[in-house]
N, C-alpha and C positions, 0 to 999 in steps of 0.2 A: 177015119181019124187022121189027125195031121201031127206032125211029130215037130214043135218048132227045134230049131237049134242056135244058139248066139253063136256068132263069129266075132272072135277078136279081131279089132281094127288095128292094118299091119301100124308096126313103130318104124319110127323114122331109124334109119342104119348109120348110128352114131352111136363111138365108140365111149358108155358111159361105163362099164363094168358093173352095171346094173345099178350102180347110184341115183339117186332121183333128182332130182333138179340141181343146177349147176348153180355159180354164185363167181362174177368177175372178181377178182381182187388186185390191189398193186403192191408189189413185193422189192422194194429198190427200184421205182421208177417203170417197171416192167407189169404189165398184165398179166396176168394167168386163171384159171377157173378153178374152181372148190367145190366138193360140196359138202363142207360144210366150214364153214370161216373160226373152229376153233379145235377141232380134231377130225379132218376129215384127209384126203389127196390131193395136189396139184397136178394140176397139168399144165403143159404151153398153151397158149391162142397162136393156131393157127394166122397165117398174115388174112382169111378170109375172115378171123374173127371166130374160126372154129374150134371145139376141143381137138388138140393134139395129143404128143406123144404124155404120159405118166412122167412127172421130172422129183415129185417129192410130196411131202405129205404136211402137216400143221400138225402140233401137239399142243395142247392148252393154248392155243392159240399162236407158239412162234412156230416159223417154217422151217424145215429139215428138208436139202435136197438131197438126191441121190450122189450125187457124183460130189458132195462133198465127204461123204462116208467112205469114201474109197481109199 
């Protein structure tokens, strides 16, 4: 008898904090990524176009940064 087993196929090592698909947006002229474009988190783009650091987040759709809370 044979025993199959599935292997998960590795994920690429990108830092998504387990959120699913990302979403571009522009916030005053600037890029940033989402996921989800009306209450989800912000991040930077990367200059490669990648998700960077966490900088804030969308509530009913307007954006709240971090460092304006301070």
């Amino acid at each position: 008898a044979s025993i199959e087993t599935e292997t998960k196929p590795e994920e690429p090592e990108e830092e998504e904090d387990d959120e699913g698909e990302l979403f571009e947006i522009e916030i005053d002229d600037k890029t940033y990524c989402t996921n989800d474009d009306q209450n989800g988190f912000i991040w930077e783009m990367t200059e490669e176009g990648e998700q960077g650091e966490k900088v804030g987040y969308l509530k009913d759709g307007d954006a709240f940064f971090y460092e304006d809370e301070n």
